[in-house]
C-alpha positions as CSV (number, residue, x, y, z in Angstrom):
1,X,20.6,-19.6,8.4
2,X,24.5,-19.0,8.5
3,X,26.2,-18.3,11.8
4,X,27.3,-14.7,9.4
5,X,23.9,-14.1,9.0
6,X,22.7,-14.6,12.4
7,X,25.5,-12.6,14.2
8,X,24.6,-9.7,11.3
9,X,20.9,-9.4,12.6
10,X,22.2,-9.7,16.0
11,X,24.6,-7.0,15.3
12,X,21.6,-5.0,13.3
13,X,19.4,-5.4,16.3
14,X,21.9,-4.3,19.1
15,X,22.3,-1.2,16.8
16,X,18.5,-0.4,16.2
17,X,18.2,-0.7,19.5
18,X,21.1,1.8,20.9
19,X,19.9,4.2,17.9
20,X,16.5,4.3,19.4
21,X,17.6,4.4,22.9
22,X,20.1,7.4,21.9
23,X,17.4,9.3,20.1
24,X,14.3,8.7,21.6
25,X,15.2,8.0,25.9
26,X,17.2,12.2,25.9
27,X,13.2,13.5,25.0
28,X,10.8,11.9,27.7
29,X,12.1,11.6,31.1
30,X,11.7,8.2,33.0
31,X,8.9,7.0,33.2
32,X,6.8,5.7,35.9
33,X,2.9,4.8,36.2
34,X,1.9,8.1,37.0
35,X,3.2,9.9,34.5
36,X,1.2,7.9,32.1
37,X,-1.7,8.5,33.5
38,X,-2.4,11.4,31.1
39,X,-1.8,9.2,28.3
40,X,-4.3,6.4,29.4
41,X,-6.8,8.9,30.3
42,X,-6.6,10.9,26.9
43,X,-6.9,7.1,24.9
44,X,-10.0,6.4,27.6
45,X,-11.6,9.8,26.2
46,X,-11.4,9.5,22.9
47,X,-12.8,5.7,23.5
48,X,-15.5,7.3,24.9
49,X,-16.3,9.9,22.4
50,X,-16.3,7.4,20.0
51,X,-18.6,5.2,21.6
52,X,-20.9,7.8,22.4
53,X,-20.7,8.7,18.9
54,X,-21.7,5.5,17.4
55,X,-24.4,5.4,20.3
56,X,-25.9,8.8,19.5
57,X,-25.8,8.2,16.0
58,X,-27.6,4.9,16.2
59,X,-30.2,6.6,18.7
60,X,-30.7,9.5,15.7
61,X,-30.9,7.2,12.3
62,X,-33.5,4.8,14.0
63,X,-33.9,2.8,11.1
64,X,-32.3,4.9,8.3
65,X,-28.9,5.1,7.3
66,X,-26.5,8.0,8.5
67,X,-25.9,10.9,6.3
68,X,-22.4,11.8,4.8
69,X,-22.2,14.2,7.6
70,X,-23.0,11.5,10.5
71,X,-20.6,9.8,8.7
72,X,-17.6,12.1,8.6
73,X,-18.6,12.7,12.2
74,X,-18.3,8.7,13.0
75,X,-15.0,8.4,10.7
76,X,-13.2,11.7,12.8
77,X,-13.9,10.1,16.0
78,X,-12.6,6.6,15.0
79,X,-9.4,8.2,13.6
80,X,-8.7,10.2,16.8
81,X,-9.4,7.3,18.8
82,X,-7.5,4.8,16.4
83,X,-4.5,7.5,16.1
84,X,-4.2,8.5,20.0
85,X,-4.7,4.3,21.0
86,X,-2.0,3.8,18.4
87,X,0.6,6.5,19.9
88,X,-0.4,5.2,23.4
89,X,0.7,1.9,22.2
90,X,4.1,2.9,20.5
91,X,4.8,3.8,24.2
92,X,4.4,1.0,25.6
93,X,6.5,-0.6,22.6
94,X,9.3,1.4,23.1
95,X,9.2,0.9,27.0
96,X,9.3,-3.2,26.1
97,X,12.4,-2.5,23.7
98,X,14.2,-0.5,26.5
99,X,14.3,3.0,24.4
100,X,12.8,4.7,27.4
101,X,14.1,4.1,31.0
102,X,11.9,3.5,33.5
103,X,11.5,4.8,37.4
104,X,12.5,2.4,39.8
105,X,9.5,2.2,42.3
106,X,11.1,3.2,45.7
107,X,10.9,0.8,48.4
108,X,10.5,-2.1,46.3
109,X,14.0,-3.3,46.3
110,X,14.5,-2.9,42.6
């Protein structure tokens, strides 16, 4: 790859990057452990709803197949799991890229 090109997607990367920062960091205050608490825990109880789904369901059908309704049951569960692990994630992501700031932790030097 040209030096041009590689100073462009360096450029195109800074720029992403401050974009993101500048329209995502003024939304969510910093962030710290505790404050994400209520994000793990929401991801952890939809987990669990889903398991207990798939459980319950297996339990019920014994060895029949599930009706369209146990199925649309399942399927909502998976898609509030899959949707709330997927937003849980994007916060981390955007933590790793430096969009969000973080809380120093006091007494730790940092």
């Amino acid at each position: 790859m040209s030096i041009d090109k590689n100073r462009l997607l360096l450029e195109l990367s800074k720029t992403i990057s401050d974009i993101n920062y500048d329209i995502i960091n003024p939304s969510i205050s910093a962030l710290n452990v505790e404050g994400l608490q209520p994000i793990l825990q929401l991801v952890a109880r939809a987990r669990a709803a889903y398991l207990k789904e798939i459980y319950d369901l297996a339990n019920d059908v014994g060895d029949a197949l599930p009706s369209k309704q146990q199925m649309t049951k399942l399927t909502k569960s998976r898609e509030m799991y899959e949707e709330l692990l997927g937003a849980a994630q994007a916060v981390e992501v955007a933590v790793e890229r430096g969009y969000l700031d973080v809380e120093s932790r006091q007494g730790s030097g940092e």
